[in-house]
Phi, psi and omega in degrees: 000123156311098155290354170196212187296079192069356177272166188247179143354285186310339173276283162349305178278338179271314201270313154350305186274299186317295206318309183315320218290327186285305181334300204269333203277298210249021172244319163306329166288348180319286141010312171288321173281330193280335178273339215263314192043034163264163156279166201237063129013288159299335193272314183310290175284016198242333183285339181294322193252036170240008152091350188298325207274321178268037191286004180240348187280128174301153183291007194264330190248030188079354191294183171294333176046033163274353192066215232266300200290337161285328163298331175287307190321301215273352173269329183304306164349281179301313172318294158358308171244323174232094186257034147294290180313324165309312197295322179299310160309291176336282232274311187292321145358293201270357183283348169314297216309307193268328167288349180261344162270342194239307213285140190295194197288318189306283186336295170325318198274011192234001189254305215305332086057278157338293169298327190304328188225029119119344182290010174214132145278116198253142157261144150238163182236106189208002191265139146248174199285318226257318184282345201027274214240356180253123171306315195273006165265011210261141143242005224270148202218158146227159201233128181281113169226123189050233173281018178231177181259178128222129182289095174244158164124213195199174196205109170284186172015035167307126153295128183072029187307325208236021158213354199287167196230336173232137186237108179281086211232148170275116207220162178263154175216349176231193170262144157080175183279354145317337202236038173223165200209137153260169179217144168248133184226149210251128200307338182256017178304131156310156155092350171265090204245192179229147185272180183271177210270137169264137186282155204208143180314324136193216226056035164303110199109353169260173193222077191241092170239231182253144177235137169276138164235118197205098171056040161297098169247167243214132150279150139341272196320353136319335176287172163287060207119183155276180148266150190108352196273000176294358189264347186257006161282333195276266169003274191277081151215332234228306201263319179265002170235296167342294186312307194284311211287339164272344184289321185298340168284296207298327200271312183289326146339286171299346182275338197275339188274333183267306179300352142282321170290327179283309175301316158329279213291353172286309188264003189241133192253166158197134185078006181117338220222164182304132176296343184271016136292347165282129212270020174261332190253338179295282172310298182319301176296335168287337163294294194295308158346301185280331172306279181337293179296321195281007178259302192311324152332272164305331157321309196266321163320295203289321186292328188277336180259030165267325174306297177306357178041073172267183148261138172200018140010280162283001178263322179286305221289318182303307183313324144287319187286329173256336139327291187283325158313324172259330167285351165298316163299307185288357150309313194259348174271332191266032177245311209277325168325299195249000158057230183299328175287333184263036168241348165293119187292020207281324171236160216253031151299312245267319188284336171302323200268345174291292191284000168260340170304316176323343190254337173340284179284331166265167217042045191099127180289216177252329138356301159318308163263333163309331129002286199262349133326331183268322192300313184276330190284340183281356119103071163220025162269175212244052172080167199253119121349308178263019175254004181250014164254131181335081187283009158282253243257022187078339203297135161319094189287097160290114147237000000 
């Protein structure tokens, strides 16, 4: 039975137990993260071994087998309280992604396991400094040699760069769009290293950095796929997870910026009487109020028809687009809310609003999607991602 915006009981009851666990577990290290402004190693793995990571693993390789909109819960949740720690879940996501779509029999039974219970973090990799956001500009290569690869280049804004235990990277091996090929390599693999993690505006306790290859090799059995399957390993990991899974960072924000702006305008008096008897501050939280619901909508929309194994192509590009777009707003009215104190760290906009620019640029900007939103009414897009997974077995139809 439904109970709220597309959620049943069973949802109700998962976002209950995340809440508690962000409460107790991860809002007391907030602090810890914001002065250290590293990633958080323990927080990571302690949220990792609570099985949150295997909430798309079918229950056959041990996961939760709740699907997309319980994965949208348990990262708003967190986001929620930290949104670093969202950004961790989200990111481990997409390394979910490419092994439940891609990945041969072995390869499931022997990674999605791993995920499920929290011993291994998974990553993808695919941005370089020179190409950014265009994919087919990478040069980072592999070379086939007898039964391996060897691995050269570099992979920038990895999500979990500096925890992650499997990196899931994408390369060239060829010309063309064609000519890309993924592998999963393993964090403690020769030839791999990491650069050190760059301080960053925020998403403090999180990790998105750089990864190194210099004569990495790889067995075959690593790869993803065929070769050539590396620009739709990019793609659908980006567009049927990357999308849902930031807008769900983006949703726990907007919920933390409005549940921090109420609590301020309740206790700060001016004229005798709580500002949020004022009918300028009044308007404002109502605003940041409608932003909300209408973002929480397209979130749980776009996610419940990635369940239903709908096309929802444009619902997810919206969903990121009016997620991230509105908690900005609503980030930059409730800064106005709280005026000079909410330039302090003594209260926590000033970190909602930093850490929600973070979500801004990957898997596309709001630029990006608007685009490509446009591409579909103009009815030139080349087919839906979410109309090429397999609904027997999860796989992704290369064509």
């Amino acid at each position: 039975m439904t109970t709220g915006y597309f959620t049943t009981e069973q949802h109700d009851v998962l976002r209950a137990r995340v809440r508690d666990f962000a409460e107790r577990e991860v809002r007391p290290l907030i602090p810890e993260m914001e002065t250290r402004k590293t990633v958080h190693h323990e927080l990571s793995r302690l949220i990792a071994a609570q099985g949150w990571l295997g909430v798309t693993i079918p229950t056959e390789y041990g996961g939760m087998g709740m699907g997309h909109l319980a994965k949208t819960i348990i990262i708003e949740e967190l986001a929620r309280v930290s949104g670093a720690m969202g950004a961790m879940v989200q990111a481990s996501q997409l390394g979910v992604a490419k092994i439940l779509h891609f990945g041969s029999d072995e390869q499931k039974k022997t990674w999605l396991p791993k995920v499920a219970d929290g011993t291994c973090l998974p990553t993808i990799a695919v941005t370089e400094t020179a190409s950014g956001g265009h994919v087919l500009g990478m040069r980072a290569k592999a070379v086939r040699d007898g039964d391996d690869y060897i691995l050269n280049g570099h992979k920038v804004f990895v999500g979990n760069s500096h925890v992650g235990d499997l990196h899931g990277v994408v390369v060239r091996t060829g010309l063309g769009p064609k000519g890309l090929t993924a592998f999963l390599v393993e964090a403690d693999r020769p030839g791999f290293a990491l650069a050190p993690q760059q301080s960053t505006m925020g998403l403090h306790g999180f990790s998105f950095g750089e990864l190194l290859f210099e004569n990495c090799r790889v067995p075959a059995s690593n790869r993803l796929g065929d070769e050539g399957d590396g620009l739709a390993v990019a793609y659908s990991s980006s567009i049927l997870y990357g999308r849902a899974n930031l807008t769900a960072v983006s949703l726990g924000i907007h919920q933390a910026i409005l549940d921090a702006t109420v609590e301020y305008a309740s206790e700060r008096e001016l004229y005798g009487r709580p500002i949020a008897e004022l009918d300028n501050i009044k308007q404002k939280i109502g605003q940041i109020t409608s932003r909300l619901m209408t973002a929480r909508i397209t979130a749980y929309h776009a996610a419940d028809l990635l369940d239903q194994r709908k096309p929802c192509d444009i619902e997810l590009m919206n969903a990121k687009l009016v997620n991230v777009e509105s908690a900005l707003d609503s980030a930059r009215e409730a800064m106005e809310i709280h005026a000079a104190i909410g330039l302090t760290t003594e209260r926590p906009v000033e970190r909602f609003l930093r850490d929600a620019y973070h979500i801004f640029a990957p898997a596309g900007t709001s630029d990006v999607q608007r685009l490509r939103l446009a591409e579909a009414a103009m009815g030139r897009t080349k087919g839906q991602w979410s109309e090429r997974i397999d609904a027997a077995g999860g796989a992704v139809a290369v064509h």
